[in-house]
C-alpha positions as CSV (number, residue, x, y, z in Angstrom):
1,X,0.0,0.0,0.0
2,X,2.8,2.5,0.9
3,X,4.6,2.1,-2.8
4,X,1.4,1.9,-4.1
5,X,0.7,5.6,-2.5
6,X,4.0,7.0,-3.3
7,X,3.3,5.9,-6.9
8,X,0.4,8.4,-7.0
9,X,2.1,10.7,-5.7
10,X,5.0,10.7,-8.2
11,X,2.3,10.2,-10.9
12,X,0.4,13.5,-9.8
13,X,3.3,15.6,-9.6
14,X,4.3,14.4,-12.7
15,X,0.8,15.8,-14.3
16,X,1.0,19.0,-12.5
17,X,4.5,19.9,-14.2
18,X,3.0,18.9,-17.6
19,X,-0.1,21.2,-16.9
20,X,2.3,24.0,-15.8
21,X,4.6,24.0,-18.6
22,X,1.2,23.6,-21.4
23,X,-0.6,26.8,-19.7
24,X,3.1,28.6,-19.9
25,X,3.6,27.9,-23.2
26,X,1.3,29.9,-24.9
27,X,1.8,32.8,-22.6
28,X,5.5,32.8,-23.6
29,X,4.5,32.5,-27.2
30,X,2.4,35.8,-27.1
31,X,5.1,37.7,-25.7
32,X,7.6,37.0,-28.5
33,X,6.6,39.4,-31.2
34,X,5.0,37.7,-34.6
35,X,7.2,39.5,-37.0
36,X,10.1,41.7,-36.0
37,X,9.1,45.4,-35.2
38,X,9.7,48.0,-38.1
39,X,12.7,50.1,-37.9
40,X,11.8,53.7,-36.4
41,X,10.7,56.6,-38.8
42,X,14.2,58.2,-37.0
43,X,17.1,55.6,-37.6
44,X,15.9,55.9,-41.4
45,X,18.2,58.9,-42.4
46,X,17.0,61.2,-45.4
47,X,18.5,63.2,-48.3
48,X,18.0,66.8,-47.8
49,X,18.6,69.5,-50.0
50,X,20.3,71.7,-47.4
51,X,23.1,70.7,-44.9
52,X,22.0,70.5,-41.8
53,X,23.9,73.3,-38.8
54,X,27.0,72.1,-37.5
55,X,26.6,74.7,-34.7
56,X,25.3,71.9,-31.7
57,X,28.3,69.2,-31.5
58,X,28.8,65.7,-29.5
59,X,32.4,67.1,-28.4
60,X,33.2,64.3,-25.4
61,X,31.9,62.1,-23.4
62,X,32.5,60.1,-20.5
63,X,35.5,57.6,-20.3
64,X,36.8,59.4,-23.6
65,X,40.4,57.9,-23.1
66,X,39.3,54.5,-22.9
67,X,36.6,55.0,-26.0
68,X,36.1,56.7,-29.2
69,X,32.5,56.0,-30.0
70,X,29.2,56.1,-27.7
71,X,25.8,54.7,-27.4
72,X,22.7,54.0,-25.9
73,X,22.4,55.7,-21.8
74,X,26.2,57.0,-22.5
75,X,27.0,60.4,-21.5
76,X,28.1,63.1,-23.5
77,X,29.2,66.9,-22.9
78,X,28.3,69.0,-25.7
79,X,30.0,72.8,-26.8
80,X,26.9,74.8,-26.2
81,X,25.5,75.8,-22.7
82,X,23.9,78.6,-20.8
83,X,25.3,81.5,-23.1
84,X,24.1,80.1,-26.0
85,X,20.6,79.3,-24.8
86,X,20.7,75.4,-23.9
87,X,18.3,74.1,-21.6
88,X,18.3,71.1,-19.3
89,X,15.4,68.8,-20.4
90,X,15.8,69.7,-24.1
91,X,15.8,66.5,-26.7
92,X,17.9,67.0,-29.8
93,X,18.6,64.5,-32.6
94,X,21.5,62.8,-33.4
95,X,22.6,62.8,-36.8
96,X,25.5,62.8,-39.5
97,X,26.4,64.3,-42.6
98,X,27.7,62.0,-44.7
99,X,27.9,63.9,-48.1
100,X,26.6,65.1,-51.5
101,X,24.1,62.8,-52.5
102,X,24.2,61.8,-56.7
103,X,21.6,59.9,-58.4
104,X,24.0,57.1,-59.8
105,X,21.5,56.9,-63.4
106,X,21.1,60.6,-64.3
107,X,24.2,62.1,-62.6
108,X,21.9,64.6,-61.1
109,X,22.6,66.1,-57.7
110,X,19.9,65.2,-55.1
111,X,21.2,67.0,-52.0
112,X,23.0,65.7,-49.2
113,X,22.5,62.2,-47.2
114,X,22.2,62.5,-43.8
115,X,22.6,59.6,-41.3
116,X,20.2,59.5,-38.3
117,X,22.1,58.4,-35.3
118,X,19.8,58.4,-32.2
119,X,18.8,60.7,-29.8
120,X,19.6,62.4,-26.7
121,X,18.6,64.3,-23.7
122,X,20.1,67.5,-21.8
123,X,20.8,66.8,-18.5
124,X,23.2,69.8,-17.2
125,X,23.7,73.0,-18.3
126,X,26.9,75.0,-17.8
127,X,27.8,78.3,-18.9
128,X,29.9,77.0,-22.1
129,X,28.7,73.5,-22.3
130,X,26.4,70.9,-21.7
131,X,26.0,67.5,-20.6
132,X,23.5,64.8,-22.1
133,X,23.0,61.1,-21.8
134,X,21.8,59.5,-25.2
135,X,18.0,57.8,-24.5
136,X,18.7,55.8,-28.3
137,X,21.1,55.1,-30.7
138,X,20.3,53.7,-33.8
139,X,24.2,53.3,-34.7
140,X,27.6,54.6,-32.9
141,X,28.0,58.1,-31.6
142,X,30.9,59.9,-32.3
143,X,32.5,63.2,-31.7
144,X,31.6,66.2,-34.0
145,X,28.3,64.0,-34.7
146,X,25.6,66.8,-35.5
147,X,22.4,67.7,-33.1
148,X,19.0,69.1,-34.4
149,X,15.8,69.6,-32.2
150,X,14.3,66.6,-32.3
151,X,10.9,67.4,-34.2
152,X,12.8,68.9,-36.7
153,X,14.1,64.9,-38.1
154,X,10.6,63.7,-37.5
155,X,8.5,62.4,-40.9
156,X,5.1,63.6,-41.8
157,X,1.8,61.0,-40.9
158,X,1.7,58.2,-43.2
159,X,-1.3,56.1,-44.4
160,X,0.9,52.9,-45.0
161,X,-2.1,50.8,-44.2
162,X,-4.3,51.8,-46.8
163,X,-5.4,49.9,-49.8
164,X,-2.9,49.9,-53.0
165,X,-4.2,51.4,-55.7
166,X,-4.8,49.8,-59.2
167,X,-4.0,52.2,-61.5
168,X,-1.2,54.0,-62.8
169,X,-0.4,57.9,-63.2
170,X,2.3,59.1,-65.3
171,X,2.5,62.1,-62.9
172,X,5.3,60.9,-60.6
173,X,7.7,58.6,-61.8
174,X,11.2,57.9,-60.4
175,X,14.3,55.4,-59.4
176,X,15.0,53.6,-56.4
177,X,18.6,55.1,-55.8
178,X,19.7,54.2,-52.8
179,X,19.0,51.2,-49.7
180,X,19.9,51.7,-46.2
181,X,23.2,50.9,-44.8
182,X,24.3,50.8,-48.9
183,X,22.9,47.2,-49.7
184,X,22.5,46.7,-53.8
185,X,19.3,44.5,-52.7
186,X,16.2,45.0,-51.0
187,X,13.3,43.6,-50.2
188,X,9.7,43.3,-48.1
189,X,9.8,46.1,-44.8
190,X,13.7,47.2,-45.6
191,X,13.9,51.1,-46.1
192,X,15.1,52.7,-49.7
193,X,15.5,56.2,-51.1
194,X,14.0,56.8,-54.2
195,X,14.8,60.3,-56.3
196,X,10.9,61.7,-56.3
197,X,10.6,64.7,-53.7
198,X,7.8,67.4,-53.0
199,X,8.8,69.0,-55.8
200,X,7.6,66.8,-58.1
201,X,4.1,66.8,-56.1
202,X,5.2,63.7,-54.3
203,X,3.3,63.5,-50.2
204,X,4.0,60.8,-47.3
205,X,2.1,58.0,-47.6
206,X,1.8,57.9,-51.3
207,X,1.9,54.1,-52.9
208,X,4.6,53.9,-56.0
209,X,4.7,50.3,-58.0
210,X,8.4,48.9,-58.1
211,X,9.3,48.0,-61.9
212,X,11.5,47.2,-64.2
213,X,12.6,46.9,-67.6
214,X,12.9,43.0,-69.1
215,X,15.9,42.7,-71.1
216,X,19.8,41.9,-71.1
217,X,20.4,44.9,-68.6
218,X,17.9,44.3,-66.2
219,X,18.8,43.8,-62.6
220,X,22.6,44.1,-61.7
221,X,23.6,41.7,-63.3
222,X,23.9,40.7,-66.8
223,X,24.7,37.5,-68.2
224,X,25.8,37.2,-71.7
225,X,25.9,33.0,-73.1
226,X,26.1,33.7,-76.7
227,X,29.2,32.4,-77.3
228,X,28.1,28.9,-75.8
229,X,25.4,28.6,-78.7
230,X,25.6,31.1,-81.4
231,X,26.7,29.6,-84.8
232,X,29.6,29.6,-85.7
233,X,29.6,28.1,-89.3
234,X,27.0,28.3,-91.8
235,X,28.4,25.7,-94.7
236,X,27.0,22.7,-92.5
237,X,23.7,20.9,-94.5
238,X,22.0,20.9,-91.1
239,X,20.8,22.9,-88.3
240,X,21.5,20.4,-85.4
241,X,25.3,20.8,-85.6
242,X,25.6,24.3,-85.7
243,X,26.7,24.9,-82.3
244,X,29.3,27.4,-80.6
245,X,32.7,26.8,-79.6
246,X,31.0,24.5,-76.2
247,X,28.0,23.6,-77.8
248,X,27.3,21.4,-81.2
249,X,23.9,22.5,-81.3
250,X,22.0,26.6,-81.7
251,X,18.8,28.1,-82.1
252,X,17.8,29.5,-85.1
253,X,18.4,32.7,-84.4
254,X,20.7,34.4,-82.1
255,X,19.9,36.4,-78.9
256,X,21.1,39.7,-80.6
257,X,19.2,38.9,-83.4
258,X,16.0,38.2,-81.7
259,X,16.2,41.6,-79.3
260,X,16.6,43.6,-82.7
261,X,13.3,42.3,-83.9
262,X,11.3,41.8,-81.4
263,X,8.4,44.0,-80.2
264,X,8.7,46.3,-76.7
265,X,8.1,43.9,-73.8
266,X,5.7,44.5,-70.9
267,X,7.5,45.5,-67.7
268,X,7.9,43.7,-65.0
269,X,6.3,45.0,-61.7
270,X,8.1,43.0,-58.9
271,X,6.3,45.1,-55.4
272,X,4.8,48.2,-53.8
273,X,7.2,50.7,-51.6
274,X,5.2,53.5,-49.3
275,X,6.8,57.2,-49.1
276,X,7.5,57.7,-45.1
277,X,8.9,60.8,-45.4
278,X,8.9,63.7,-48.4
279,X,11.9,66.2,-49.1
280,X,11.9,68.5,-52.1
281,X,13.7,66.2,-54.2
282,X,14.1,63.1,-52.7
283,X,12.0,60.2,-50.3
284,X,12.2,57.7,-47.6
285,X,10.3,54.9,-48.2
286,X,8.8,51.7,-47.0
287,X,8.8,48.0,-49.1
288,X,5.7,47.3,-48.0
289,X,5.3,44.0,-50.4
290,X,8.1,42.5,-52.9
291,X,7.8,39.3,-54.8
292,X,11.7,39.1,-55.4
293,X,14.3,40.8,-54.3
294,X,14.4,44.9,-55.1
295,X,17.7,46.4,-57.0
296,X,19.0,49.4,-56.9
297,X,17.8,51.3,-60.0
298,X,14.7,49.7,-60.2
299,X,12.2,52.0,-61.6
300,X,9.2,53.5,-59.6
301,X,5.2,54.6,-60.7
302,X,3.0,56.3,-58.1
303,X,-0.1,54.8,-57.9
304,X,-3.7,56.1,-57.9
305,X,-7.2,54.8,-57.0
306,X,-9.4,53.1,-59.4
307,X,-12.5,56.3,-60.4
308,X,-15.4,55.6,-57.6
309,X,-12.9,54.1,-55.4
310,X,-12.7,56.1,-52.7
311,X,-14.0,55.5,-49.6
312,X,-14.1,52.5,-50.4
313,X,-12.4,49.6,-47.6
């Protein structure tokens, strides 16, 4: 009777556990997010047509013999204080000039890319400089990085959620010319720069189709295989030994030939990208959808509702 009883007992604590692990479970399943968060509007960066003031400096920090760089609940001393108007409390943005800004396609000057770094927060005022601790860093902080008030950086409302539209204006057209931290490929929730700006009637939130050309140029790169097939003598009596110099057979016509002749082909539309923030002659934007993976260069379309649309869910 006694191992009989300490049986049951083993057996019931064994079923608690398993009951206490299956109702944690799920409760440690819901606090893991679904899908990672998306980046914030201010770690994007933009391309502005004007340089931002160099006036307000990161010019030390603590531990500055031991470290060049800072980040996240660092402090820093900065070279403005009390005589130039620096208050304690004050949030200021982080950022970083990093140069003249080209479109790689059309050689035209788009302005100046600017790196968003984090942000930070006064914490001391004296009469020459101040001290701040940074509250988030979205990359390094180094000395002579660059503050701007804090609303200044910050992108106009976006209606990202709304429904794509399923037509096509030839109002706004442009390039993707650029992909944060410089990758040649993109794709679904990464952040691009694309060369269409207020100036060309471009607003946050607006929906633009990614596209591109089909051909021997599109994407970056090309591959060329004619001289696996193409013919290389035309005295033989048939067709199926005509091959190139590592192939002994060729299609009838070669790939030059065929591209010469051949009518313009439909594009190829491979996603949708959402404009987060609008300067006069560039944008941030969103990949909000991509079916393969987004190149530099590939050509944008802003999109426009259907006539009797609106309002529509």
């Amino acid at each position: 009777m006694r191992l009989t009883g300490r049986f049951f007992s083993v057996a019931m604590a064994i079923a608690a556990c398993i009951l206490s692990f299956a109702s944690a479970g799920p409760a440690r399943a819901q606090d893991r997010p679904a899908i990672a968060p998306p980046a914030s509007f201010h770690c994007t960066g933009y391309i502005s047509e004007d340089l931002p003031s160099i006036k307000l400096q990161v010019v030390g920090g603590d531990r500055e013999n031991m470290r060049l760089s800072y980040a996240e609940r660092d402090v820093v001393f900065l070279n403005k204080g009390l005589e130039a108007g620096m208050k304690e409390g004050a949030v200021y943005s982080i950022v970083r000039p990093m140069g003249e800004m080209i479109q790689p396609f059309t050689k035209k000057k788009l302005g100046y890319y600017v790196k968003e770094v984090g942000t930070l927060k006064v914490t001391a005022v004296q009469g020459a400089a101040s001290t701040a601790v940074i509250t988030e860093s979205c990359d390094t902080v180094w000395m002579s990085d660059v503050l701007i008030p804090a609303g200044e950086t910050q992108p106009a409302g976006s209606n990202e959620g709304k429904a794509a539209a399923a037509v096509t204006s030839d109002a706004i057209k442009g390039q993707i010319v650029m992909a944060r931290a410089y990758h040649d490929y993109a794709a679904t929730n990464d952040i691009v720069y694309v060369d269409v700006g207020s100036k060309q009637g471009a607003q946050p939130g607006d929906s633009f189709i990614i596209w591109r050309s089909v051909g021997p140029t599109e994407g970056l790169v090309h591959s060329r295989d004619d001289k696996i097939y193409v013919k290389r003598d035309r005295d033989f009596s048939s067709d199926r030994y005509r091959g190139g110099d590592f192939a002994m057979s060729a299609p009838r016509q070669s790939h030059d030939e065929v591209l010469l002749t051949r009518p313009t082909m439909p594009r190829r539309e491979i996603g949708k990208l959402v404009l987060l923030r609008v300067d006069g002659t560039a944008s941030v934007a969103r990949i909000v959808s991509s079916r393969e993976e987004v190149n530099i260069g590939d050509h944008i379309e802003r999109s426009v509702p259907e006539p009797g649309s609106a309002g529509k869910d």
